[in-house]
One Martini backbone bead per residue (centre of mass of N, CA, C, O) as a GRO file, in nm:
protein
  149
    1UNK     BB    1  -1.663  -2.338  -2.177
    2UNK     BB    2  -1.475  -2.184  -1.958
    3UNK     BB    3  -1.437  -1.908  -1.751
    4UNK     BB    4  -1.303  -1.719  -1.559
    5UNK     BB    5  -1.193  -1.611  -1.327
    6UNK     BB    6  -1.323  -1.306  -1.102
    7UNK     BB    7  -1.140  -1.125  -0.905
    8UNK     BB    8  -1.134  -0.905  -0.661
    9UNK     BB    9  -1.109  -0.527  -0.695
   10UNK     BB   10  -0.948  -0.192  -0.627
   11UNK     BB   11  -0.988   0.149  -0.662
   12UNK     BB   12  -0.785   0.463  -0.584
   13UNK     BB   13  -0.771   0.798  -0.549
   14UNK     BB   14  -0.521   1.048  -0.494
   15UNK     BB   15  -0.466   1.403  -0.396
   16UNK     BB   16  -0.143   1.518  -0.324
   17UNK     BB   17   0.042   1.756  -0.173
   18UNK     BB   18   0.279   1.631  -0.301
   19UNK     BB   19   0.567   1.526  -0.449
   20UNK     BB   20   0.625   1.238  -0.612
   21UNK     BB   21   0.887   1.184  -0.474
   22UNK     BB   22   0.751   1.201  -0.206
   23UNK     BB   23   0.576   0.950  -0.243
   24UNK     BB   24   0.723   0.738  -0.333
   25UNK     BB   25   0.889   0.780  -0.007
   26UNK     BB   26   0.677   0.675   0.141
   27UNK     BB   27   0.683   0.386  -0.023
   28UNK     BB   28   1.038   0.318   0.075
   29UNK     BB   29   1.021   0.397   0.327
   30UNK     BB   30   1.043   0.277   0.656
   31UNK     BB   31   1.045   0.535   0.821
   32UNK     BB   32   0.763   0.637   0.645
   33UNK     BB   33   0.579   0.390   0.697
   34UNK     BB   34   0.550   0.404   1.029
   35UNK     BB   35   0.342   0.659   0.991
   36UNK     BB   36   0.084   0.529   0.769
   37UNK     BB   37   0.056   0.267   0.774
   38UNK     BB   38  -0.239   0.170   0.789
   39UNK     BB   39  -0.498   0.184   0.981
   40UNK     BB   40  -0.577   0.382   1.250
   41UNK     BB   41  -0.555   0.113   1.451
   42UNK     BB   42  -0.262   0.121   1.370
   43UNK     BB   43   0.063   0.056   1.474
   44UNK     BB   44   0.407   0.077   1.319
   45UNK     BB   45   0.691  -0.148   1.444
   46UNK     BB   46   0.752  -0.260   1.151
   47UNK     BB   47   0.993  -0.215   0.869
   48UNK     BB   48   1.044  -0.319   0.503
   49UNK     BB   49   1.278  -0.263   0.233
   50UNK     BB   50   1.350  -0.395  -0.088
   51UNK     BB   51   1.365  -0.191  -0.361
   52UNK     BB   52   1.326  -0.397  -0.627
   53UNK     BB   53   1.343  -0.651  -0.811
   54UNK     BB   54   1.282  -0.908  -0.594
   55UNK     BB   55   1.211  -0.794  -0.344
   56UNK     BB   56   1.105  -0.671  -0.029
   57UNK     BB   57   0.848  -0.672   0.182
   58UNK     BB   58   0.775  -0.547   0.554
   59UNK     BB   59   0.499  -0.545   0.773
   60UNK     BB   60   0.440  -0.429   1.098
   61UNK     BB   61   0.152  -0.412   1.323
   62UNK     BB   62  -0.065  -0.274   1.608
   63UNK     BB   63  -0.357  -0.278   1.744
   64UNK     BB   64  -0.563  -0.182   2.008
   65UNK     BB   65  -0.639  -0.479   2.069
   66UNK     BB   66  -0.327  -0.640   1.999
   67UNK     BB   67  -0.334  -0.729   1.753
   68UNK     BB   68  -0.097  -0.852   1.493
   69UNK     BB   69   0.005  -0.709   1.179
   70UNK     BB   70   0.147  -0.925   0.881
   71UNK     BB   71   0.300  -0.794   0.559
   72UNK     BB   72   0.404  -0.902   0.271
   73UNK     BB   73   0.635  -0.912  -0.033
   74UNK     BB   74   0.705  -0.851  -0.393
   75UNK     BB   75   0.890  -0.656  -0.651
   76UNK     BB   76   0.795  -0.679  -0.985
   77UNK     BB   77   0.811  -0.329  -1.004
   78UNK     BB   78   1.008  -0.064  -1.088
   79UNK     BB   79   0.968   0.323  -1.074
   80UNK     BB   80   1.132   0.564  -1.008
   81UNK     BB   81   0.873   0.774  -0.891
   82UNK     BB   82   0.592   0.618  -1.020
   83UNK     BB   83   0.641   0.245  -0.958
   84UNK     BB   84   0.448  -0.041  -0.829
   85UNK     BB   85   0.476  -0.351  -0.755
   86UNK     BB   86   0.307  -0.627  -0.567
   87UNK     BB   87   0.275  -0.835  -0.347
   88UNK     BB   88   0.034  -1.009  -0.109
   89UNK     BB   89   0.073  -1.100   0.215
   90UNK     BB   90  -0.033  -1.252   0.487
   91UNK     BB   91   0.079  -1.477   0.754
   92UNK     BB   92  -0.206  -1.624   0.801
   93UNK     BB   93  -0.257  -1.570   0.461
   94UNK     BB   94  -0.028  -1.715   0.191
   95UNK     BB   95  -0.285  -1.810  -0.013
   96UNK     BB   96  -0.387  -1.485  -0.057
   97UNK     BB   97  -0.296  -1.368  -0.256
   98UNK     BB   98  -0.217  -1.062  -0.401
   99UNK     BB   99  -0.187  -0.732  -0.596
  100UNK     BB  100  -0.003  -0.431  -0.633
  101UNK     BB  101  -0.066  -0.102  -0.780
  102UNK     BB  102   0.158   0.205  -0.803
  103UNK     BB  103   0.058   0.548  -0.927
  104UNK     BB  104   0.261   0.810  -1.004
  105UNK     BB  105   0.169   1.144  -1.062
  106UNK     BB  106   0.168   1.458  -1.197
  107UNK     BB  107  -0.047   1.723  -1.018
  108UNK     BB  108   0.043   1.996  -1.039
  109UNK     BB  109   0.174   2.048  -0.716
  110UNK     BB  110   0.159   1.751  -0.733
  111UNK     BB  111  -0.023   1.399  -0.676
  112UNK     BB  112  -0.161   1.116  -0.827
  113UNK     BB  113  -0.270   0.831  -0.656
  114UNK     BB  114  -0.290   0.517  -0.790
  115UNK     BB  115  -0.454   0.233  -0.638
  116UNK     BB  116  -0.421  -0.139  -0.743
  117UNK     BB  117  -0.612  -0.414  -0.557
  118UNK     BB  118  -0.578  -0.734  -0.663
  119UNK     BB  119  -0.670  -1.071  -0.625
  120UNK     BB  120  -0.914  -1.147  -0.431
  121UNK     BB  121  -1.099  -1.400  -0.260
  122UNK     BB  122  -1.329  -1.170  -0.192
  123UNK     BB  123  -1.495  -0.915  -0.083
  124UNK     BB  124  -1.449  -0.927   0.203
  125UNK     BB  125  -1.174  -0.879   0.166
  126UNK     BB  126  -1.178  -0.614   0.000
  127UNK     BB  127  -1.341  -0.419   0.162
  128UNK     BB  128  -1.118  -0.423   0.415
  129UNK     BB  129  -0.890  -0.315   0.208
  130UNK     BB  130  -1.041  -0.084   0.165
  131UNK     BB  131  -1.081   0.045   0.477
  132UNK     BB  132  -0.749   0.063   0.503
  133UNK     BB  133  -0.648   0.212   0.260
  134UNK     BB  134  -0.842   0.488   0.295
  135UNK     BB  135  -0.660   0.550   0.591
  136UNK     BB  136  -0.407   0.528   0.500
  137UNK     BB  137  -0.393   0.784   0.266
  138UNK     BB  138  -0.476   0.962   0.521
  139UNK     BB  139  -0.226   0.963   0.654
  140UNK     BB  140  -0.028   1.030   0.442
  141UNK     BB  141  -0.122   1.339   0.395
  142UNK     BB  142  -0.036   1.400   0.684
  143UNK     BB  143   0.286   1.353   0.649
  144UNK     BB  144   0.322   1.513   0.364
  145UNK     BB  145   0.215   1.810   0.533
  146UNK     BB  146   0.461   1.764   0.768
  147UNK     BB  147   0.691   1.774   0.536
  148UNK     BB  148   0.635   2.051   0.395
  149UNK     BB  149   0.526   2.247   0.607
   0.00000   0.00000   0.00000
C-alpha cells in the first residue's frame, strides 16, 4: 500500500482590528487589494476580483528589483463576510497549483483572520509564501487602520 503524499502547508493567524466585513473588503475589493497585497518589497499595479465561485482573481505586482509577479486563481467558495477558498498559481509556473482558504470570524471589536495555503510543491515554496504572506497581512493591519481612521 503506498500512503499519499503529503504536500506543504502553512497556517498564519492575525487579529485585525477592523470589522469582518471590511477585512472581507479588503480581500475581494480590487481597489482595496492594490494597497496591500503582496510582500513588502513588491507593489501592486493591477488587481482583479470576480469573486463568485468560479469567478477569477489576478494580481500583477512589481518588485523593487524590477521583476514582476503574477498570480491568479479560481474561486472555489464563496461565504460573504466571512471565507474564501480559491486556486493559486504563478503565470510562470502554472503547474504548481496550491489551494488559499481564508477565514474571517468576529473578533471582541475587530476580527480574527486565519490564512491557510496547502499543496505548496516543496518546503521551498511554502517558506517564500510564509514569508510574503505575513508581510501583505502586516501591510493589510496598515490598510485597515487607515481605513477606519
Amino acid at each position: 500500500m503506498t500512503l499519499p503524499i503529503v504536500k506543504p502547508s502553512l497556517t498564519i493567524k492575525k487579529r485585525l482590528a477592523a470589522p469582518p466585513a471590511l477585512v472581507y473588503q479588503a480581500w475581494t475589493d480590487p481597489e482595496m487589494l492594490m494597497h496591500w497585497f503582496g510582500p513588502d518589497n513588491c507593489t501592486v499595479f493591477h488587481a482583479e476580483a470576480d469573486v463568485r465561485v468560479g469567478g477569477r482573481f489576478r494580481v500583477r505586482m512589481k518588485a523593487t528589483d524590477g521583476e514582476t509577479h503574477d498570480v491568479s486563481g479560481t474561486y472555489e467558495a464563496v461565504i460573504p463576510g466571512e471565507r474564501l477558498e480559491f486556486s493559486w498559481a504563478w503565470i510562470t509556473m502554472p503547474e504548481r497549483e496550491s489551494r488559499v482558504t481564508v477565514t474571517i470570524k468576529p473578533d471582541g471589536e475587530g476580527a480574527m483572520l486565519t490564512l491557510f495555503h496547502e499543496r505548496f510543491a516543496d518546503e521551498a515554496a511554502k517558506e517564500g509564501h510564509s514569508y510574503g504572506w505575513t508581510q501583505a497581512l502586516g501591510k493589510l493591519e496598515h490598510v485597515l487602520a487607515d481605513r477606519i481612521g
